[in-house]
Every structure is written in C-alpha cells, then in structure tokens.
Backbone bond lengths (Angstrom), bond angles and torsions (degrees), N, CA, C in turn:
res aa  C-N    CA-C-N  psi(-1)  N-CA   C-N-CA  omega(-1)  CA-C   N-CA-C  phi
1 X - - - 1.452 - - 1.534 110.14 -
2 X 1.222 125.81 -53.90 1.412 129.92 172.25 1.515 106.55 -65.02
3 X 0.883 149.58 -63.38 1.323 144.28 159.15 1.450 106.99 -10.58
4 X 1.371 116.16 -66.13 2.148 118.37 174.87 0.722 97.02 -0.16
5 X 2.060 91.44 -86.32 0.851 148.49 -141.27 1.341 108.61 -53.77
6 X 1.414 138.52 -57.59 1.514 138.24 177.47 1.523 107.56 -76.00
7 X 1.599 119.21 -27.60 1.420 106.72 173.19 1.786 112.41 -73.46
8 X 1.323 124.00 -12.19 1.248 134.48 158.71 1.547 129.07 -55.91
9 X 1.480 92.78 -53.57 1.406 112.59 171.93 1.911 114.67 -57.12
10 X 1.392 83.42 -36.43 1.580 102.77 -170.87 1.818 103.50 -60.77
11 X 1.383 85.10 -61.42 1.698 99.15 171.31 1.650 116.50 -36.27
12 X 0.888 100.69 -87.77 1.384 110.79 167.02 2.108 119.52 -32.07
13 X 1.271 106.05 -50.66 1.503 95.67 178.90 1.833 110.30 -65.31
14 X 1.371 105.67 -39.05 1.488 123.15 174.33 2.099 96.36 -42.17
15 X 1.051 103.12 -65.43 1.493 124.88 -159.62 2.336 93.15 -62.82
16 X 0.713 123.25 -57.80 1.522 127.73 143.29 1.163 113.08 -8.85
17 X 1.514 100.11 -87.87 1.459 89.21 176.96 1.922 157.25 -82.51
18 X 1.700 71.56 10.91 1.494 96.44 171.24 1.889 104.64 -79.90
19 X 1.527 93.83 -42.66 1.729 90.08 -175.79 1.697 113.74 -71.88
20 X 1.510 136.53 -18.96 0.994 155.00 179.73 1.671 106.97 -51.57
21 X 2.152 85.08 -54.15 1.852 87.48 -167.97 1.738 94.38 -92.97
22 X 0.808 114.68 6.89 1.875 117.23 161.27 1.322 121.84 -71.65
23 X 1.363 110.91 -44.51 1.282 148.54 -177.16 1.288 120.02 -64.41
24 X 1.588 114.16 -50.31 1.520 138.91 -172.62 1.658 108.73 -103.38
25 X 0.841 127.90 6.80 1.501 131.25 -168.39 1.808 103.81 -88.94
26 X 0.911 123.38 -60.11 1.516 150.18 165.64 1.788 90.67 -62.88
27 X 0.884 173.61 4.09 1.355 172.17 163.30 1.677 87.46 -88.37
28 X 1.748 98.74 -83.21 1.491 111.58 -168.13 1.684 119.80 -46.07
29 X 0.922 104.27 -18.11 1.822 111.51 -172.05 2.035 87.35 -99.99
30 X 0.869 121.93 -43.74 1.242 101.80 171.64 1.613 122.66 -55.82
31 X 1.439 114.79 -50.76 1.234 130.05 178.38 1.879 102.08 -46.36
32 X 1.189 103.63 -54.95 1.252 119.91 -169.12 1.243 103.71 -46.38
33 X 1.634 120.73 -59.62 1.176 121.82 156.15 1.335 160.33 -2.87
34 X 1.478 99.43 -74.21 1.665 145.92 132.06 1.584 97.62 -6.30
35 X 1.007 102.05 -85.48 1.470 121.58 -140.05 1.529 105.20 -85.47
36 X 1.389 116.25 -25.59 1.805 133.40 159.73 1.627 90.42 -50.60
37 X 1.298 126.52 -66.99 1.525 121.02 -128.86 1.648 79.06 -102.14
38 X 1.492 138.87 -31.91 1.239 116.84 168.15 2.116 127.21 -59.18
39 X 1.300 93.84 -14.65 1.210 101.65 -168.92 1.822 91.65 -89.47
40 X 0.896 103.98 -44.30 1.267 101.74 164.93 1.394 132.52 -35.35
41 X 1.148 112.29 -82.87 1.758 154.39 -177.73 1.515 121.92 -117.41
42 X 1.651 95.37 106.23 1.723 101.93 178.24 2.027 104.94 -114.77
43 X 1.201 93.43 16.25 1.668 89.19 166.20 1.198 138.38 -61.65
44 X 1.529 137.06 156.69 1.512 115.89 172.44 1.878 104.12 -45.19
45 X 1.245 110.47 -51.31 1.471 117.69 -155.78 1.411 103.53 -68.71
46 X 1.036 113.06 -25.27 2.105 116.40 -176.67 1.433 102.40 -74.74
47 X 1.831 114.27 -56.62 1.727 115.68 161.91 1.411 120.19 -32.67
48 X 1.282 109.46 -63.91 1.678 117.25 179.82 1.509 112.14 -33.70
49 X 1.271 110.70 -67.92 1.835 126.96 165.91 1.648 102.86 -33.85
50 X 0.663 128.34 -73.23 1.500 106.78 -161.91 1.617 113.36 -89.92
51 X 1.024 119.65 19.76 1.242 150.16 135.44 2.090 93.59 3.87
52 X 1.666 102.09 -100.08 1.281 116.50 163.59 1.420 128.27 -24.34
53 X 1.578 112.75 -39.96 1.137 114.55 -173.20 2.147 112.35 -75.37
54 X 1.314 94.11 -55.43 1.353 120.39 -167.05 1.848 85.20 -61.37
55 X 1.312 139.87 -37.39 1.617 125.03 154.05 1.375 123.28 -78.48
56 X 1.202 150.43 20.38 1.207 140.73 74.75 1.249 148.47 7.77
57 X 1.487 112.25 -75.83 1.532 142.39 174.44 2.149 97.19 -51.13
58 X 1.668 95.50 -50.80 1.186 104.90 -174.41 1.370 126.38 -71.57
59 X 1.151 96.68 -30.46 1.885 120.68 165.31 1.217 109.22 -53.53
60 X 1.035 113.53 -65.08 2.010 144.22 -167.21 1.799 100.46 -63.57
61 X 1.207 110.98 -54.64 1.478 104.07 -176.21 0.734 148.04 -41.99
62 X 1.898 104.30 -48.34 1.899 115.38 165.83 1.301 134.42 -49.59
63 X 1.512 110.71 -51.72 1.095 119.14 161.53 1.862 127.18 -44.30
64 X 1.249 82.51 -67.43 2.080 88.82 166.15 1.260 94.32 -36.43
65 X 1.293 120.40 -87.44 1.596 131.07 -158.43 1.684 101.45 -19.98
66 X 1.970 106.56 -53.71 1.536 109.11 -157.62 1.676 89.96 -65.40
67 X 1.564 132.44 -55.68 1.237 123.48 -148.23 1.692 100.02 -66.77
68 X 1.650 128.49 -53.94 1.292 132.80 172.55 1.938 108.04 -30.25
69 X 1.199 110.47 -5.59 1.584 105.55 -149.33 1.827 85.08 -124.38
70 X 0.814 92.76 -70.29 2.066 90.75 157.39 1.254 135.78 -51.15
71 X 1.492 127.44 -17.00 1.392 164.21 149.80 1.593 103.43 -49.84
72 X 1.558 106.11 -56.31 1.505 121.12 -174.19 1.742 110.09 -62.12
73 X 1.339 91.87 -64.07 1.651 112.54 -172.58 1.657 91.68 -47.33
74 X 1.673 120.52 -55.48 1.739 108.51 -153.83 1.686 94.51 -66.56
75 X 1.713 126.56 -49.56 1.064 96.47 171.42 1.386 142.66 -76.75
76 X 1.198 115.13 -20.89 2.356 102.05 145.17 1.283 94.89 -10.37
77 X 1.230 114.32 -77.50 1.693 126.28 -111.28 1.395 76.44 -85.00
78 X 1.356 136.51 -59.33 1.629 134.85 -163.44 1.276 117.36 -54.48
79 X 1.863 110.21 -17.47 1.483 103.16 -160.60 1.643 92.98 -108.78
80 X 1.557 100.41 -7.02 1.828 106.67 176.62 1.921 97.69 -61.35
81 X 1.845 101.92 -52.34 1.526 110.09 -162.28 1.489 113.64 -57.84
82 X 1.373 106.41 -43.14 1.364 110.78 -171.66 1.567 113.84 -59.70
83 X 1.271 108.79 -40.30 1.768 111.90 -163.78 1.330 113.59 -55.71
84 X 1.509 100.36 149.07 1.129 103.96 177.87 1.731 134.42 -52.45
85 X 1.324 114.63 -12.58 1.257 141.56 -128.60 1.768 80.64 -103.38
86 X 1.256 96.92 -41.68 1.963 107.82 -155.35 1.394 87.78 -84.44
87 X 1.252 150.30 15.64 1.637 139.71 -157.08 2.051 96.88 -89.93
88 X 1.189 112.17 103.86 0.977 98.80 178.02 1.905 137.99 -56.07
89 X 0.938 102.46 142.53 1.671 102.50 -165.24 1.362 108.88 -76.45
C-alpha cells in the first residue's frame, strides 16, 4: 500500500516536472533573446524593440513561478513519503 502510494506521488512529481520544462521553455528562449539583442544594442531605439519581448518574459513568468513552486511542494511531500522515518508501524 505505501509503495502505491509513493510510486503515485512519484508519478505525479515526474509529471510536474515535465509541465514546468513545457512551461519554461518559451520563457528561456525569450530571455535568451533579451540578453542577445541587449548585448547587442543599448540605445533608446534598440530598448524600444524588445519592448514586446520583455512583456512576454513578464506574461510567461507568473505562471512558471506558480508551477516551479508546485514542483517544490510535490517534492517536500515525496521526500516526506519516502523516508524512512514515515514507515508506518
């Protein structure tokens, strides 16, 4: 029964972090972006341009932030189930 139960948990944290790097992929290529065309261009007119991008980045973040943060909590909780400590008596 405990066995499922943490191979469930397992499932699920696995499944997390598949949606995380789903999630963050389109973030990171923006960033990537960013930081190409800043290295580039520090003019008013080069700033202006990525304008679009940098609301994006800002769009994109919260969400990441929430799943990276739910990501966290399932593994707590997985590394609470597994331990030896939790083995029921």
């Amino acid at each position: 029964m405990r066995k499922q139960e943490v191979t469930n948990q397992y499932d699920a944290v696995r499944n997390s972090c598949q949606q995380v790097q789903t999630e963050i992929s389109p973030l990171e290529s923006d960033l990537r972006d960013i930081h190409r065309f800043l290295n580039a261009d520090l003019t008013p007119g080069g700033l202006a341009a990525i304008k679009d991008a940098t609301a994006r980045v800002n769009q994109l973040a919260s969400p990441v932030h929430e799943s990276v943060g739910r990501l966290v909590r399932s593994l707590r909780s997985l590394g609470l189930a597994m331990s030896p400590l939790n083995v029921p008596k």
